[in-house]
C-alpha positions as CSV (number, residue, x, y, z in Angstrom):
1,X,17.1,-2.3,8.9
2,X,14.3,-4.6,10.9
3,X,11.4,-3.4,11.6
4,X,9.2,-4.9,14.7
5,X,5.5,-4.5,14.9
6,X,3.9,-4.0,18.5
7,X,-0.1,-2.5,17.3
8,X,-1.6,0.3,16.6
9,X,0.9,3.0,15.5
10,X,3.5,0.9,17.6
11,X,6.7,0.0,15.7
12,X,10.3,-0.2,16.6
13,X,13.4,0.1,14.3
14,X,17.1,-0.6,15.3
15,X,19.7,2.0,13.5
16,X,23.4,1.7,14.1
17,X,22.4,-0.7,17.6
18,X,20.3,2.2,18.6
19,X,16.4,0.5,19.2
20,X,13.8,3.0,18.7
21,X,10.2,2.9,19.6
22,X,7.6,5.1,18.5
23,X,4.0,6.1,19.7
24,X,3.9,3.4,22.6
25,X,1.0,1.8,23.2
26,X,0.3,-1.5,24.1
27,X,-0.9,-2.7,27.2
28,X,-4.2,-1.0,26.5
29,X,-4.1,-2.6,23.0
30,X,-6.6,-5.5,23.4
31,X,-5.2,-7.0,19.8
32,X,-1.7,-6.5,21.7
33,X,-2.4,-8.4,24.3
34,X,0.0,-10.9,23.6
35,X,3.1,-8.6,23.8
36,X,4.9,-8.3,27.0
37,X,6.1,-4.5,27.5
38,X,8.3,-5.3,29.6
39,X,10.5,-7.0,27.2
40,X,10.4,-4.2,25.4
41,X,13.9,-2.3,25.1
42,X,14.5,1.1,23.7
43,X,17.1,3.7,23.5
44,X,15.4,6.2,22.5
45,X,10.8,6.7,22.4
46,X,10.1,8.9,19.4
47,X,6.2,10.5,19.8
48,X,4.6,12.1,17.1
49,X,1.4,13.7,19.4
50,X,-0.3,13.6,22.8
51,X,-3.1,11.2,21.8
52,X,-3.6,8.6,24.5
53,X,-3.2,5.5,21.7
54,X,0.7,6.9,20.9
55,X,2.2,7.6,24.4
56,X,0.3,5.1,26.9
57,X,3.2,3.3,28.0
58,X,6.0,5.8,27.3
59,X,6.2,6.6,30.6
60,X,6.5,3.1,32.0
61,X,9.0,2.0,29.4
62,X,10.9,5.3,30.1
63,X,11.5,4.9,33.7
64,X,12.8,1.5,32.9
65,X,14.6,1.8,30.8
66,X,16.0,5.4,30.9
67,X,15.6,5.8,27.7
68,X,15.0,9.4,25.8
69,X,12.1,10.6,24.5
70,X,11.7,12.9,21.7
71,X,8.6,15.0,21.5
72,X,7.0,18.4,20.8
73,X,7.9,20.9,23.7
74,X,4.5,20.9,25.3
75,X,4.5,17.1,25.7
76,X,8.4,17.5,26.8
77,X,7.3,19.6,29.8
78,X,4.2,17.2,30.6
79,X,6.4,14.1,30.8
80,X,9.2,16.2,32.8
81,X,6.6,16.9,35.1
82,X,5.5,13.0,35.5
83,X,9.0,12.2,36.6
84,X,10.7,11.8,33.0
85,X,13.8,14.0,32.8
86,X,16.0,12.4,29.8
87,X,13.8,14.2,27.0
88,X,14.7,16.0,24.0
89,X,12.0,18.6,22.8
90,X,11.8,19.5,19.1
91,X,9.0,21.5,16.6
92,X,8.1,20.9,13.2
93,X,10.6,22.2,10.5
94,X,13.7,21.5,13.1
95,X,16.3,19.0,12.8
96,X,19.0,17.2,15.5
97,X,21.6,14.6,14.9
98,X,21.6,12.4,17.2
99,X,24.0,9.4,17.6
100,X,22.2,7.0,15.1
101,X,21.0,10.0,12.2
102,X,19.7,12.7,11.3
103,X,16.0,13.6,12.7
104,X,13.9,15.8,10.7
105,X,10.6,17.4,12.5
106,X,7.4,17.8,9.7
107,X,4.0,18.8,9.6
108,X,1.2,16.3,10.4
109,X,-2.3,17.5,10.1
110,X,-4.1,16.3,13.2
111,X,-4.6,16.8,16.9
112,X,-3.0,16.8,20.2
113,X,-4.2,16.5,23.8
114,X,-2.2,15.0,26.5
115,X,-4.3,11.7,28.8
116,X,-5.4,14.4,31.2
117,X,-6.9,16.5,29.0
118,X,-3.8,19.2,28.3
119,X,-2.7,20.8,25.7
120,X,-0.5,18.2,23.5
121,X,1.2,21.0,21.2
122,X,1.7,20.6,17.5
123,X,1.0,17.0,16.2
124,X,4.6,16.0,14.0
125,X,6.1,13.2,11.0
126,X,9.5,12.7,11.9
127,X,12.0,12.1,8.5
128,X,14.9,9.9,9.8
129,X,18.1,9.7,7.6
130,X,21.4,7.4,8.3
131,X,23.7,5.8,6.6
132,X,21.4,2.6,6.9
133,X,18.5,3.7,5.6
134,X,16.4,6.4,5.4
135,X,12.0,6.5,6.4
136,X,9.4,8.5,7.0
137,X,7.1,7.9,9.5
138,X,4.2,10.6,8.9
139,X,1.8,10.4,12.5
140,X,-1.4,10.8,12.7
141,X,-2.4,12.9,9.8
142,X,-4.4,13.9,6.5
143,X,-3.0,13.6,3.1
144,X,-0.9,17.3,2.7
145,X,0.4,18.7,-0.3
146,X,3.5,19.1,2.7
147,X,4.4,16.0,1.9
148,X,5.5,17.3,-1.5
149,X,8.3,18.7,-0.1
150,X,9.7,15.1,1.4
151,X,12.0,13.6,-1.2
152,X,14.1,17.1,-1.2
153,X,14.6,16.4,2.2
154,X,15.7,12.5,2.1
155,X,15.0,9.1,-0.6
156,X,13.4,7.0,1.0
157,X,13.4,3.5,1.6
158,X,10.3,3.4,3.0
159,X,7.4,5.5,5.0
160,X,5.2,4.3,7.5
161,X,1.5,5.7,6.6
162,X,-1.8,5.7,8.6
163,X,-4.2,3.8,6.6
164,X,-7.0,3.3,8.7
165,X,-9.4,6.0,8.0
166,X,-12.1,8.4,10.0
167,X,-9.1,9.8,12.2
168,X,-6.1,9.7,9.6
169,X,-6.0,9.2,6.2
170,X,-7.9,6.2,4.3
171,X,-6.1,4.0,2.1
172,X,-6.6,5.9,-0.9
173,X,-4.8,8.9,0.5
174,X,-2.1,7.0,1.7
175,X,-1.7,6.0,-1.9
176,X,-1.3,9.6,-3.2
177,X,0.8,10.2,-0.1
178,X,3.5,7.8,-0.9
179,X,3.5,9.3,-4.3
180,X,4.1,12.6,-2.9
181,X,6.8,11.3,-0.7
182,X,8.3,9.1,-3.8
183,X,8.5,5.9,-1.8
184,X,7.7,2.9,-3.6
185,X,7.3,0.8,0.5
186,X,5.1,1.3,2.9
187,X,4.3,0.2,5.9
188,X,0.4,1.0,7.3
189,X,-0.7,1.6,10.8
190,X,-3.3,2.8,12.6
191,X,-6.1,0.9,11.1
192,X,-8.1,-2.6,12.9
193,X,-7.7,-1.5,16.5
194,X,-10.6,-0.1,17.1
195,X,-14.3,0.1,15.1
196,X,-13.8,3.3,14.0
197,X,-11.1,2.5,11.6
198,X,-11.7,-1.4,10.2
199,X,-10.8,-1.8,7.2
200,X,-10.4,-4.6,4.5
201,X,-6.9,-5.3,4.4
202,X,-6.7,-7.5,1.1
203,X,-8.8,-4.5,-0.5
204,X,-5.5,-2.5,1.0
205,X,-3.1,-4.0,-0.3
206,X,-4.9,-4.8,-4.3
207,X,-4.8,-0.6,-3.9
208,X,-1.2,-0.1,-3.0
209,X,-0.5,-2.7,-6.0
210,X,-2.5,-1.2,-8.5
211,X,-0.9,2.4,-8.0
212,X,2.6,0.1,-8.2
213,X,3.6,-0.3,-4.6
214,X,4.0,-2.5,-2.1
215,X,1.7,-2.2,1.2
216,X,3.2,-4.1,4.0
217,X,1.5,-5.4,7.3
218,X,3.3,-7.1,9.4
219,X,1.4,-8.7,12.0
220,X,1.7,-7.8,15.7
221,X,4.7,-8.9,17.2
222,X,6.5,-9.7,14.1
223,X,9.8,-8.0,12.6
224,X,10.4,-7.7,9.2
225,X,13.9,-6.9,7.3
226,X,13.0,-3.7,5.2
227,X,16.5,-2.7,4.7
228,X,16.3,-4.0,1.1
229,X,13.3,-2.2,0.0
């Protein structure tokens, strides 16, 4: 499974020649500047909360390219009512199976307000299983003793964590989290795009290491193969 890199909390994974993008948002992304969204293909958006820095340019992408986008109900009636139809509303604790997997909705402890100031429902991690792979890609959120509950639901092959800090989990937590979540790969997000939540990266990765896991960063733009891990 590759695994491409657009900022932020931006990332894109293609399962069974299905490409799906989560928490879109690049084109107000200063360290994302070099990224053309427009290139940019999807099948399906995936969005894990309201928050400005996650849905940006979901409705941009969506209109062109009529992809569906999978969100909480309050943020599937918002983009219905900004001209986005093809959506698929979901909750935490629920599950679909769509053409590429198996979706699984979880808690993520957080916030949610939509750009003009509405009510963005519950925030969500999403637990994707398929017979290439199966991840975890948590949200915005704190470390939860939730996440306990995780590897009943799906072994992973890897988990994408927040690691930035002040509005998510810091590193540390993200350490204990993929020990709750028994996942040996991570990928970390949301940290570096804004003051708020800079951090030192080699520091980062010596943690992850030291706790006997591997804390990959791809850089912006880049795609990895994490199918192996």
């Amino acid at each position: 499974m590759n695994l491409s890199f657009y900022g932020h909390s931006c990332f894109a994974v293609e399962i069974k020649g299905k490409k799906i993008l989560f928490d879109p948002f690049i084109t107000y992304n200063e360290l994302a500047k070099d990224i053309d969204v427009n290139s940019i293909e999807a099948d399906y958006i995936f969005l894990s909360h309201g928050h400005a820095d996650h849905i940006a340019d979901c409705i941009a992408i969506a209109k062109r390219t009529g992809c569906q986008v999978v969100a909480n109900w309050e943020i599937h009636e918002w983009l219905n009512k900004n001209g986005i139809s093809n959506t698929h509303p979901m909750n935490t604790g629920g599950k679909w199976h769509f053409d590429f997997g198996t979706v699984k909705c979880v808690v993520a402890q957080h916030s949610s307000g939509l750009p003009d100031g509405s009510y963005g429902g519950n925030p969500m991690g999403f637990i994707f299983t398929s017979t290439e792979g199966n991840f975890y890609y948590s949200g915005d959120t704190a470390l939860t003793l939730d996440m306990q509950l995780i590897p009943g639901w799906a072994k992973l092959n890897f988990a994408v964590l927040p690691i930035g800090d002040n509005f998510t989990m810091d590193v540390a937590d993200a350490v204990k989290a993929a020990g709750f979540v028994d996942c040996q790969t991570i990928v970390g997000v949301h940290y570096n795009t804004f003051g708020f939540i800079k951090i030192n990266v080699e520091d980062a990765q010596a943690s992850f290491a030291t706790a006997g896991k591997q804390l990959l960063l791809p850089g912006i733009g880049e795609t990895i193969d994490i199918s192996n891990n």
